[in-house]
KETOR-904346 format. One line per field, with one value per residue: x, y, z of N, C-alpha, C in turn; chain; residue in one letter. Coordinates in pm, whole numbers, m for minus. Atoms other than C-alpha are relative to their C-alpha. Example, Ala and Ser with C-alpha at 12.3 -4.5 7.8 and 13.67 -1.06 7.14 Angstrom:
2
n_c1: 89_m82
n_c2: m119_m119
n_c3: 0_m6
ca_c1: 1230_1367
ca_c2: m450_m106
ca_c3: 780_714
c_c1: 90_m77
c_c2: 120_109
c_c3: 0_73
chaine: A_A
residu: A_S
This chain:
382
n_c1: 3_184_77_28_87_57_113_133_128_41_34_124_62_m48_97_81_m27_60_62_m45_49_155_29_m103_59_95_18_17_m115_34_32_m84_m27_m39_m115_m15_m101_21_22_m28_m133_m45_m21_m84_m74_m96_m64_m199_m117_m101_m151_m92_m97_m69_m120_m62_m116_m39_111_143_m37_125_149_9_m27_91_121_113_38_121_160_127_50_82_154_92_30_100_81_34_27_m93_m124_m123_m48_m157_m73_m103_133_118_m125_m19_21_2_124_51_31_m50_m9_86_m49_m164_32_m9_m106_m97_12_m55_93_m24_110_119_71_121_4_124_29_136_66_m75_m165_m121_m68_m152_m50_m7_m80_m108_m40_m57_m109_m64_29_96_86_79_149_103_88_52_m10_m134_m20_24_m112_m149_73_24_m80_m109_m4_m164_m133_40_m76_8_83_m35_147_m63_89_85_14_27_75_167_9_76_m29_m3_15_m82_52_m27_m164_m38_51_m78_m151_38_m2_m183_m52_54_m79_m103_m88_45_m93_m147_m87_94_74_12_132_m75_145_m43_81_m36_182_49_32_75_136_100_87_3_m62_m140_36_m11_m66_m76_m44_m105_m123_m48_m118_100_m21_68_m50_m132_m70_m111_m112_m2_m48_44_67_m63_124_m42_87_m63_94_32_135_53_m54_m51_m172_12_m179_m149_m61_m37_62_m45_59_m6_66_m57_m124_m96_24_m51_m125_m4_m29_m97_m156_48_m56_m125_m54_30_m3_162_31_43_m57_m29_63_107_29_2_115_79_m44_113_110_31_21_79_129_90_m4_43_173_0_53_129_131_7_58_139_63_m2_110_161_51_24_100_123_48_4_129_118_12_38_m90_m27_m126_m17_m75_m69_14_m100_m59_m65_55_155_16_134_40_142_118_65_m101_m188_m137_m117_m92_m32_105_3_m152_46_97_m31_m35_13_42_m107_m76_m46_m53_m63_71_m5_m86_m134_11_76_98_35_117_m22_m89_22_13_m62_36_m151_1_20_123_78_61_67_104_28_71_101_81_52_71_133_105_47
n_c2: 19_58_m62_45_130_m65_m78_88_58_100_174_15_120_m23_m8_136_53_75_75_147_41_62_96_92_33_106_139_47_m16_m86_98_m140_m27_m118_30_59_99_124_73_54_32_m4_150_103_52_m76_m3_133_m34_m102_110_60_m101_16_27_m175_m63_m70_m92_6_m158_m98_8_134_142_57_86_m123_m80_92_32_m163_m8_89_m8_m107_51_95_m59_m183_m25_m84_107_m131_m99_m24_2_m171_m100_86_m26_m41_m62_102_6_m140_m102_m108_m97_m134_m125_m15_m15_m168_m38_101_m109_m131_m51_m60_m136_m28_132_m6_100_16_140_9_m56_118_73_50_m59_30_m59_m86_m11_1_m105_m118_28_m36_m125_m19_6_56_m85_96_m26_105_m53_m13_m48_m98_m115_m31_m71_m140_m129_60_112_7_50_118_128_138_m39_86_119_101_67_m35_m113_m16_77_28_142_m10_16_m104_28_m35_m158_m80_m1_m49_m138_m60_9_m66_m128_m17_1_m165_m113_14_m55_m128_m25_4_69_192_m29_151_93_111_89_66_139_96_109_39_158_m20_m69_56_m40_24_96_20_122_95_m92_m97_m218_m25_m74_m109_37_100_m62_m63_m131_m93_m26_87_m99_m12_m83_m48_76_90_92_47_81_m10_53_12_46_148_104_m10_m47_m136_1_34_m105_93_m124_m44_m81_35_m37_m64_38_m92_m68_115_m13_m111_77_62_m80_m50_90_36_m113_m18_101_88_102_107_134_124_96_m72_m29_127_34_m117_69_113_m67_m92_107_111_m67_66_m92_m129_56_79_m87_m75_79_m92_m166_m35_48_m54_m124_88_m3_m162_m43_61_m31_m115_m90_64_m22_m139_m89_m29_5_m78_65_133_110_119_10_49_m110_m112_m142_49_m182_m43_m8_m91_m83_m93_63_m31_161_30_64_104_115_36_90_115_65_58_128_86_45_m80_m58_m76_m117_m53_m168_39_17_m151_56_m24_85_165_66_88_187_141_129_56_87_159_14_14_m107_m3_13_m69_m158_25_8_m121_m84_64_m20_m152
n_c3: m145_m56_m80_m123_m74_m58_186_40_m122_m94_m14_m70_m86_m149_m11_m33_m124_m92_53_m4_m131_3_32_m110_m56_51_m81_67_81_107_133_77_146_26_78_96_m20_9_m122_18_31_146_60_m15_93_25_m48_77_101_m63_m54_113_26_m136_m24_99_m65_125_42_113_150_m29_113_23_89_189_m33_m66_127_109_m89_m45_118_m9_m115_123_144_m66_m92_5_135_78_60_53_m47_39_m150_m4_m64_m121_m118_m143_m75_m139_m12_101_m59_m5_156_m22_m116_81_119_38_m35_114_162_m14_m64_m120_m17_71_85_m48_15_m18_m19_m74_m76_m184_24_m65_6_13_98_4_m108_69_73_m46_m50_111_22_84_m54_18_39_13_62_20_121_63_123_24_m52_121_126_m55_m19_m119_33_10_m71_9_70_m37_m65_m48_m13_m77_61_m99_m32_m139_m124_58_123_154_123_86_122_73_58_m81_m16_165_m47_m108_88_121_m21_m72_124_96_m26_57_176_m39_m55_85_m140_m6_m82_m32_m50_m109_5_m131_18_m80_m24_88_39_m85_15_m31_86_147_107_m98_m43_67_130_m75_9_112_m50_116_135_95_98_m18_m41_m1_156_28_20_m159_m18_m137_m90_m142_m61_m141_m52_m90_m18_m168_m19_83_m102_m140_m12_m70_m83_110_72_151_137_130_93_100_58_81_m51_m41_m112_m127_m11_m60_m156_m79_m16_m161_m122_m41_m89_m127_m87_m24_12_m85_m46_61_m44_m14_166_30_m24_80_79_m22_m84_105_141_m49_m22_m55_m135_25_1_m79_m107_101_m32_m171_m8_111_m113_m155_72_m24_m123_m71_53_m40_m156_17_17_m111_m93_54_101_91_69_106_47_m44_81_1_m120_m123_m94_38_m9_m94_m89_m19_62_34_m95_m37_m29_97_18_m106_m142_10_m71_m195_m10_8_m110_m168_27_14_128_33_148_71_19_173_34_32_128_83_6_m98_m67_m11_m75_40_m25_99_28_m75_m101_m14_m32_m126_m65_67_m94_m72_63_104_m95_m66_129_0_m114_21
ca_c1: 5358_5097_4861_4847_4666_4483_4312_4132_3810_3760_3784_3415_3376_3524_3163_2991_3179_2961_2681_2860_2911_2516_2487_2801_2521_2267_2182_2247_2569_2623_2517_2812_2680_2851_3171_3178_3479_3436_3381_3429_3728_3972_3958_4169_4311_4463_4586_4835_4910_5042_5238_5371_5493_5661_5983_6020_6352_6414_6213_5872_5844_5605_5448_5389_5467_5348_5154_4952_4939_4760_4539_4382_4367_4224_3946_3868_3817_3594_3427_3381_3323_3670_3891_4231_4311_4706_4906_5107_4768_4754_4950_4929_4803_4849_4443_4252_4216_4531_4500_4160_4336_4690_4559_4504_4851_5000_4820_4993_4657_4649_4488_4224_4168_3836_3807_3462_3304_2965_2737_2699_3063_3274_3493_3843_3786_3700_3979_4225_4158_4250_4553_4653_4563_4288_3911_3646_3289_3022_2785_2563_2579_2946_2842_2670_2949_3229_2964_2879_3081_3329_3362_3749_3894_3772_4072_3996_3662_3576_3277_3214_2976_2852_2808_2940_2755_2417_2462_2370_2492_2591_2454_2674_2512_2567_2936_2989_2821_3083_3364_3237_3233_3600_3688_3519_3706_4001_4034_3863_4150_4424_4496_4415_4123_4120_3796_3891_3589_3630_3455_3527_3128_3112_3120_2846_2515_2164_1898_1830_1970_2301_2214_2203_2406_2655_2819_2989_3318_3438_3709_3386_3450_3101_3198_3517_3506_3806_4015_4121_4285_4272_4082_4134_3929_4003_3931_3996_3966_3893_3500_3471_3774_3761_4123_4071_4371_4599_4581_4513_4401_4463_4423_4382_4305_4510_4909_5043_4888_4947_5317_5304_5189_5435_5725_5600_5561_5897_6037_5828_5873_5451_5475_5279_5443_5534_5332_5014_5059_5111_4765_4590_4704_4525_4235_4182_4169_3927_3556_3413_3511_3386_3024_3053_3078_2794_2536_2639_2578_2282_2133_2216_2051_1759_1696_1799_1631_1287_1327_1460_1189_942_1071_980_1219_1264_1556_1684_1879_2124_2131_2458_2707_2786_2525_2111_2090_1810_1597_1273_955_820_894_1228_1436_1796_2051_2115_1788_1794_2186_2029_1736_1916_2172_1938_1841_2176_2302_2523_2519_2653_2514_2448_2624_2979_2871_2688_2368_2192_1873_1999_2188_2374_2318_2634_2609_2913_2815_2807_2486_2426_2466_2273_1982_2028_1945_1676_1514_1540_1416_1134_1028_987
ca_c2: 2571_2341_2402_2386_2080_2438_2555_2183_2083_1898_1529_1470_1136_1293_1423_1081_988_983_873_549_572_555_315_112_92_m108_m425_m605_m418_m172_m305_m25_97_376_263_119_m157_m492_m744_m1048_m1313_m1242_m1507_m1788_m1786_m1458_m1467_m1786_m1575_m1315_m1585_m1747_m1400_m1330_m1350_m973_m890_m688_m329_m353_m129_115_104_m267_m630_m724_m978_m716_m486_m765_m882_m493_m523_m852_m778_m447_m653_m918_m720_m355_m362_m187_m414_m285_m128_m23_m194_119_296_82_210_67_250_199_207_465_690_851_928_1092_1305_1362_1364_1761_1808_1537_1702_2066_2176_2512_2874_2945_2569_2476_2116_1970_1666_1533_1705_1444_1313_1136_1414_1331_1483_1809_1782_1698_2008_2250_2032_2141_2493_2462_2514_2303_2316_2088_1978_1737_1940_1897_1971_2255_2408_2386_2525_2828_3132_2945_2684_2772_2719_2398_2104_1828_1698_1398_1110_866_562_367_676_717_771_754_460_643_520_746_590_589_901_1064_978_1055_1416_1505_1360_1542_1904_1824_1824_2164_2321_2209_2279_2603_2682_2521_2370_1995_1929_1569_1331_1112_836_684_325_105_m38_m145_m489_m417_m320_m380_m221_m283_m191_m221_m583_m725_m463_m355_m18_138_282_569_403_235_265_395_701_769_708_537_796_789_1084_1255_985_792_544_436_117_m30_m371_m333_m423_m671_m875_m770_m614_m305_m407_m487_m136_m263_4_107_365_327_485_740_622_960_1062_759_799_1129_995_740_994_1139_827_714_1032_1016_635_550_205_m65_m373_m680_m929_m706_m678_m1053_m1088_m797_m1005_m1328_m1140_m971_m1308_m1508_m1388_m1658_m1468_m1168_m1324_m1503_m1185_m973_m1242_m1176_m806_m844_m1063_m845_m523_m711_m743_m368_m233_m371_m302_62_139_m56_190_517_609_657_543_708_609_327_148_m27_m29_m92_196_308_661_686_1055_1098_1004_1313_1614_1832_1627_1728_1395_1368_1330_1039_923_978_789_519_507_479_171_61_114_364_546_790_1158_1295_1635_1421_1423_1766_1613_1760_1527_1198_896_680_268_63_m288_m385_m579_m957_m1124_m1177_m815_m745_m910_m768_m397_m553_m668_m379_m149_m352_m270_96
ca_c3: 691_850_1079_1469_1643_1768_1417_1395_1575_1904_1868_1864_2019_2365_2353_2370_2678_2956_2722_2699_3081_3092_2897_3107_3317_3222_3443_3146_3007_2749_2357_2181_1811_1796_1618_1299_1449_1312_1588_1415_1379_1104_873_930_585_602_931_793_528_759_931_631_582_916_839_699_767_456_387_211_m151_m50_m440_m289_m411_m827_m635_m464_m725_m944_m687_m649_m1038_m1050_m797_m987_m1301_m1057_m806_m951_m1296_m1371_m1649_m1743_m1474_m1507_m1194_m1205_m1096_m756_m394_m78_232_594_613_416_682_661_250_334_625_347_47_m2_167_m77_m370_m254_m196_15_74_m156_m296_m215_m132_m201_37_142_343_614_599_775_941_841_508_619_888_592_390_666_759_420_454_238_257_313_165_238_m22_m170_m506_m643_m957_m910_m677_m996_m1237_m964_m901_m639_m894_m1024_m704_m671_m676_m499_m474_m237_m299_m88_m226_0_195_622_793_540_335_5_m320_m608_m943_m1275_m1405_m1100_m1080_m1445_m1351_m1094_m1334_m1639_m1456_m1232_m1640_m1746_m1440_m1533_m1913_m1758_m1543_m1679_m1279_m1179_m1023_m873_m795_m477_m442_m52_m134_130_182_m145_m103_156_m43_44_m145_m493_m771_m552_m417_m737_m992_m723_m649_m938_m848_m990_m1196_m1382_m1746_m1781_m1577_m1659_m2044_m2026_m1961_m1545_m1558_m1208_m1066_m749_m568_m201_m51_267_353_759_676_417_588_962_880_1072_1300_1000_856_491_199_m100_m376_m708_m1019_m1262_m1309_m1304_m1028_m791_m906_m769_m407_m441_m448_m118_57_m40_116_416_489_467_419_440_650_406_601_580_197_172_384_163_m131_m20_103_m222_m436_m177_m214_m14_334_204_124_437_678_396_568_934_860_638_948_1237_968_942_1314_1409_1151_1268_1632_1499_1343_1581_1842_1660_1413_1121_850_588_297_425_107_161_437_801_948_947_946_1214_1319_1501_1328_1424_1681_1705_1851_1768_1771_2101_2292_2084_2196_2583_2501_2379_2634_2920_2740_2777_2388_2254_1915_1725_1703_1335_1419_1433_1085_996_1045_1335_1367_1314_1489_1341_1421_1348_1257_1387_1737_1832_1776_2102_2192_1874_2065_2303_2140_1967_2307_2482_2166_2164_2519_2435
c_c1: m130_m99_34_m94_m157_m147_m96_m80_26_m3_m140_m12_55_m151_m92_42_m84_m175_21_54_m99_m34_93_m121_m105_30_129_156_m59_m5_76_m34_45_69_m15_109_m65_53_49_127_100_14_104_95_61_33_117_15_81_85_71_95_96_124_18_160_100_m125_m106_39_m138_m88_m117_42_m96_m99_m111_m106_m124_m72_m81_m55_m63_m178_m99_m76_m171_m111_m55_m44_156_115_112_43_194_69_87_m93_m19_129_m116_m24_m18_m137_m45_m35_111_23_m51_93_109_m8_0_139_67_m19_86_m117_34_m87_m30_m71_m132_m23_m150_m19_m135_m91_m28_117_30_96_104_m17_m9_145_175_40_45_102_97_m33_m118_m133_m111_m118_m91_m110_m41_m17_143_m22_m67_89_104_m120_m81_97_157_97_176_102_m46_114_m23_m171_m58_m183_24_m194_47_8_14_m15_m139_m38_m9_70_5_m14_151_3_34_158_58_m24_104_150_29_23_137_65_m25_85_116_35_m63_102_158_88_m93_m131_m76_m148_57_m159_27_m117_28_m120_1_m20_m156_m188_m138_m114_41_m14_100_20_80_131_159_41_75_96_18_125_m119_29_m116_m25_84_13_102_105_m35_83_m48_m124_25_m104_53_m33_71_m56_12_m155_18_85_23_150_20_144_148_31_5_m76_104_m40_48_m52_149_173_90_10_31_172_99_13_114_139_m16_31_115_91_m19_12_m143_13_m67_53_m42_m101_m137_m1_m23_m161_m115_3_m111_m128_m75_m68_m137_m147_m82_2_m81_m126_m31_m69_m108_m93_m13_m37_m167_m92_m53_m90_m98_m67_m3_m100_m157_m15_28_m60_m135_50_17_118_2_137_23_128_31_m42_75_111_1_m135_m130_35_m136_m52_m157_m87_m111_64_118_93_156_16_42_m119_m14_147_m78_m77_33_58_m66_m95_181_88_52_12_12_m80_m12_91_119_18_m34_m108_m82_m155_26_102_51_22_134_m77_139_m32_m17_m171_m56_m1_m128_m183_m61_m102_m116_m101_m45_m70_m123_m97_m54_m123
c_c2: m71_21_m27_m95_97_25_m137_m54_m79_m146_m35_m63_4_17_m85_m75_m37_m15_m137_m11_m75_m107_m132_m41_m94_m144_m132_43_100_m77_195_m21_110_m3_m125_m142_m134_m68_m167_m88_80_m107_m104_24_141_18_m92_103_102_m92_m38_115_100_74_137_52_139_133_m44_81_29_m6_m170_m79_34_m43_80_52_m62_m59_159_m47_m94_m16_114_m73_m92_51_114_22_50_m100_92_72_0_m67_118_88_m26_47_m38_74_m41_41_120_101_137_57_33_108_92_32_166_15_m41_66_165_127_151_106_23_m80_12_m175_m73_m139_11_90_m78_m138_m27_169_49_104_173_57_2_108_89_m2_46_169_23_28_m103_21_m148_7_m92_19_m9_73_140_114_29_58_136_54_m42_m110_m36_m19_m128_m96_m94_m1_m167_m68_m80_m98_m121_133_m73_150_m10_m135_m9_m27_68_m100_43_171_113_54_76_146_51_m2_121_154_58_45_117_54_m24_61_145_83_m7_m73_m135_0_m191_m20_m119_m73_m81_m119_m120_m85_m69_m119_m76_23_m95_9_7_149_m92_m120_m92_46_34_65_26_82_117_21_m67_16_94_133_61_18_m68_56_27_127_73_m28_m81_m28_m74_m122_m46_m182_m88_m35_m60_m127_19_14_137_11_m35_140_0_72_m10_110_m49_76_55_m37_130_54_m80_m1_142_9_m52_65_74_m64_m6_95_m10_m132_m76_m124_m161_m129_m104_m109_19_17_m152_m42_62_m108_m154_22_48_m145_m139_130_m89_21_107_m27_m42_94_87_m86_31_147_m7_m90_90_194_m3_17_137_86_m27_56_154_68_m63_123_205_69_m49_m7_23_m59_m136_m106_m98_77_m36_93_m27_97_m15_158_m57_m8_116_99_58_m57_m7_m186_m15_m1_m120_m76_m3_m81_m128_m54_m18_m103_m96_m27_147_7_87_124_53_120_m45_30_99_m30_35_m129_m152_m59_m78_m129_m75_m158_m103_m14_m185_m6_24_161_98_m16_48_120_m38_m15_128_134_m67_0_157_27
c_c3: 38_96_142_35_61_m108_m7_102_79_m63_26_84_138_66_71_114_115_m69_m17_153_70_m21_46_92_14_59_m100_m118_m116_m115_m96_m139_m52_m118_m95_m11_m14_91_m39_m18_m105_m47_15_m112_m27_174_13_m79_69_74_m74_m14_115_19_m116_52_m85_m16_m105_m99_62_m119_61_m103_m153_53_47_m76_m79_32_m3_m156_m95_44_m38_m123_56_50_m41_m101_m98_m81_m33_91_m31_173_58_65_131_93_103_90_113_m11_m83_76_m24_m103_m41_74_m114_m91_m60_29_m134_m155_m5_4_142_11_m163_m85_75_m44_24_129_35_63_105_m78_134_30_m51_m208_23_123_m120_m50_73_95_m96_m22_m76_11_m27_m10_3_m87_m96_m145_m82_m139_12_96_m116_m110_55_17_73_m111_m62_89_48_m71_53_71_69_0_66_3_6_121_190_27_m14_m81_m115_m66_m101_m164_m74_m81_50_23_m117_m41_24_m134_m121_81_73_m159_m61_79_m85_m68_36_56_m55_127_20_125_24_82_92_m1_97_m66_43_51_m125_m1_107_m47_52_m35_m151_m65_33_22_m44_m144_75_m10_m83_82_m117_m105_m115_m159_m86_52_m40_m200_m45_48_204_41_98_59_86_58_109_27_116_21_172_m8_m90_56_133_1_100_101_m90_m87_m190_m105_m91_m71_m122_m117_m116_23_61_99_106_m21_52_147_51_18_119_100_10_106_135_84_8_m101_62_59_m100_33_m5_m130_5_75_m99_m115_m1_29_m118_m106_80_m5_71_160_m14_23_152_116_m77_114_123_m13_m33_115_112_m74_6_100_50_m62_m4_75_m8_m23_65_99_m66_m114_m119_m83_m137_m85_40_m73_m5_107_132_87_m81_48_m26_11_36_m91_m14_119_m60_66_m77_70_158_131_m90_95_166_m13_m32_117_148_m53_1_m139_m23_m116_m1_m53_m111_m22_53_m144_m94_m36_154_95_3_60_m120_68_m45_36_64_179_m18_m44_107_77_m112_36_91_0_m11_132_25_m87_m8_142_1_m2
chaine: A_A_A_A_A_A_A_A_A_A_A_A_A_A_A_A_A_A_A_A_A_A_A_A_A_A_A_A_A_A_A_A_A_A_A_A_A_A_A_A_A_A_A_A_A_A_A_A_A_A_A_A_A_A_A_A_A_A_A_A_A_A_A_A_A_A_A_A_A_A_A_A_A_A_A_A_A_A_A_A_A_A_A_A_A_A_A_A_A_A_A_A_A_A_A_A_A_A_A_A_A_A_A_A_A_A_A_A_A_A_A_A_A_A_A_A_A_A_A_A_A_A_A_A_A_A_A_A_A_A_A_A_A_A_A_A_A_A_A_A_A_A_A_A_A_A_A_A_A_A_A_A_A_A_A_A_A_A_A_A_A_A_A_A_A_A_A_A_A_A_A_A_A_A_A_A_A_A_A_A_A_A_A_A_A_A_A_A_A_A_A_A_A_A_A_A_A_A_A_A_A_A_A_A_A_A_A_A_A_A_A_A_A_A_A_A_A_A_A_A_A_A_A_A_A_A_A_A_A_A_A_A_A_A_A_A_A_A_A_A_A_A_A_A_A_A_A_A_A_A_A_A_A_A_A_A_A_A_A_A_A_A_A_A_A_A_A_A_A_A_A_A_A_A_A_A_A_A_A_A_A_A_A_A_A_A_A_A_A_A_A_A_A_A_A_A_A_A_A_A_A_A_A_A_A_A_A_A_A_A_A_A_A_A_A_A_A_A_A_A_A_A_A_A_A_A_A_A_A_A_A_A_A_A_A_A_A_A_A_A_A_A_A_A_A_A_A_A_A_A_A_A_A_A_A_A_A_A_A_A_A_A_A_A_A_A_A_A_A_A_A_A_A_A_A_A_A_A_A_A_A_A
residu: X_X_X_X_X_X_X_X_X_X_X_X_X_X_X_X_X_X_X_X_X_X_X_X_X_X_X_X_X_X_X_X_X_X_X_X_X_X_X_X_X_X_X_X_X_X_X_X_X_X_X_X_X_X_X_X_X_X_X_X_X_X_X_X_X_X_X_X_X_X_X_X_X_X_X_X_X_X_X_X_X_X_X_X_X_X_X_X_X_X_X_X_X_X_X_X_X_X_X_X_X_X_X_X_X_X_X_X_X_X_X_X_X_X_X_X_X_X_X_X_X_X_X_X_X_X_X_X_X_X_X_X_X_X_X_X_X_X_X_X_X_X_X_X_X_X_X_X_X_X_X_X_X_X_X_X_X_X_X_X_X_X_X_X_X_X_X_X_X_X_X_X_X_X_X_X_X_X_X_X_X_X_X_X_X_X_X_X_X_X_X_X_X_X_X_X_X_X_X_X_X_X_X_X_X_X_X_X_X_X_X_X_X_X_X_X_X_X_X_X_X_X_X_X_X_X_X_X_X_X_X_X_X_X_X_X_X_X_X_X_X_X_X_X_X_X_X_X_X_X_X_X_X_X_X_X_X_X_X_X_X_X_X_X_X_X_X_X_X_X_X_X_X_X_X_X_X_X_X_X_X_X_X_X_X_X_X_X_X_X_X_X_X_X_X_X_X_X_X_X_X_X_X_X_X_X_X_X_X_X_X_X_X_X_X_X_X_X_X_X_X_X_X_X_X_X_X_X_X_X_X_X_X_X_X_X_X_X_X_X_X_X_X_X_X_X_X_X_X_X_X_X_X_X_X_X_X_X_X_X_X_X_X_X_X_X_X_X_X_X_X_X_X_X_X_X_X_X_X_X_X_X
């Protein structure tokens, strides 16, 4: 039985409402960094390919097209480090939000699992596990929650590298940690105990090693050994191609287990639209869009991050992705005499305790230049 709409938390961002009122105000207009929504065109060359492909008149396959398939497993080989992947390992997702939110359900996840994630996370995963009955445990330790006392009910445990809403990066060592101890419960138990790895910044980094080495995924063969067995790796691509309105993810990793999903979807109908695979598809095999918008970000980072910390704060992590994760240089200030202080400068961000982060904001990167400037002005009159 699933839960009531009652049992899960408030919608945070109802919260931030008349904070972005405030900041409506401003002579000069509000400068919104709240939301992570890419602002930019979509590339030209995949919005023909969604035209070319138009003419859907026939159901999509929910595993997706070959062509698809062997673009994800192409771009793994290119972009990630991962060769070999199995096309059989690769599904389709209307955006990766909803196979964070599903994922515990989909696994059969329920009372007395214990689903690991982050400590400042993104909501949606702790919102998933107790859509699935399950519980959620925040914590920056994975490995040392499956090798403490709790550690047998432990099945699903959730990384997420580049890190929302911190930016942090999880080394190979680190990854290969988490993998290595999901594997002791296991043969400990004798029940599965899946590694989900949300990695939708990756093509995003900005501090070195990352830069120049980029982010290992947790299909890496370095991590995994070789052996992907109850591993899965998310990606989404609403920030590297401004797809965010096309709905365009994927997962990828272990075959048996993605053929597991796909007997779900089929049942339930989650498929991705034909014309939106055929753009994913082209999207996947061009890296010179990708690079293209990296520079617009890595520009408009540049500038906030100056006037951010020119106007007393302090940033933490935010080695790669879309966000600084910002707090007070000094003082008690919880996260929200910063959001006021911003918005009666006219800008709106994002409170740390959306996140389980009480002192910090976070900064997206996701505005125009020109309102980009904006910020940057008015942060600079402080």
């Amino acid at each position: 039985m699933g839960l009531a709409t009652g049992a899960l938390p408030d919608f945070p961002w109802d919260s931030l409402v008349p904070f972005g009122d405030r900041a409506r105000s401003h002579p000069d207009g509000i400068v919104d960094l709240s939301v992570g929504t890419p602002v930019d065109p979509t590339p030209a060359v995949l919005r023909q390919a969604l035209v070319d492909a138009a003419d859907a008149h026939g159901y999509p396959q929910t595993w997706g097209t070959a062509d698809l398939r062997e673009a994800v497993v192409a771009w793994f080989a290119r972009r990630r480090g991962v060769p070999d992947l199995d096309p059989a390992g690769v599904l389709p997702t209307i955006g990766s939000k909803e196979q964070v939110a599903l994922l515990p359900a989909l696994l059969g996840l329920g009372a007395g699992d214990l689903v690991a994630h982050p400590a400042a996370a993104y909501p949606t995963y702790d919102v998933g596990a107790r859509l699935a009955g399950a519980e959620p445990v925040a914590t920056d330790d994975p490995v040392g929650l499956m090798r403490g006392p709790e550690g047998d009910r432990v099945r699903l445990v959730w990384l997420n590298s580049p890190g929302n809403p911190d930016g942090s990066v999880l080394g190979v060592a680190e990854l290969r940690a988490v993998v290595e101890a999901a594997r002791d419960v296991q043969e400990r138990t004798g029940q599965r105990v899946v590694v989900a790895s949300d990695e939708c910044y990756a093509e995003l980094p900005w501090a070195e090693p990352w830069a120049s080495r980029g982010v290992p995924s947790l299909l890496d063969p370095r991590v995994t050994g070789g052996d992907l067995t109850g591993l899965l790796a998310l990606y989404s691509l609403s920030k590297q191609s401004n797809l965010a309105g096309y709905r365009a993810a994927f997962t990828a990793g272990d075959p048996a287990l993605v053929a597991d999903l796909l007997g779900t979807r089929k049942h339930a109908g989650m498929i991705v639209p034909a014309p939106v695979q055929a753009a994913m598809t082209v999207a996947l095999g061009d890296d010179a869009h990708v690079a293209e918008q990296r520079e617009r970000y890595r520009a408009r980072r540049t500038a906030l991050l100056a006037a951010v910390e020119g106007a007393g704060l302090v940033v933490d992590r935010s080695e790669a992705g879309l966000y600084l994760w910002a707090r007070p240089a000094s003082g008690d200030d919880d996260c929200w005499a910063t959001v006021s202080r911003f918005a009666d400068l006219g800008i709106l961000v994002a409170p740390g305790s959306f996140y389980g982060s009480p002192r910090h904001v976070r900064v997206a990167l996701t505005a125009t230049d020109e309102r980009v400037a904006a910020a940057v002005a008015r942060l600079g009159g402080v």
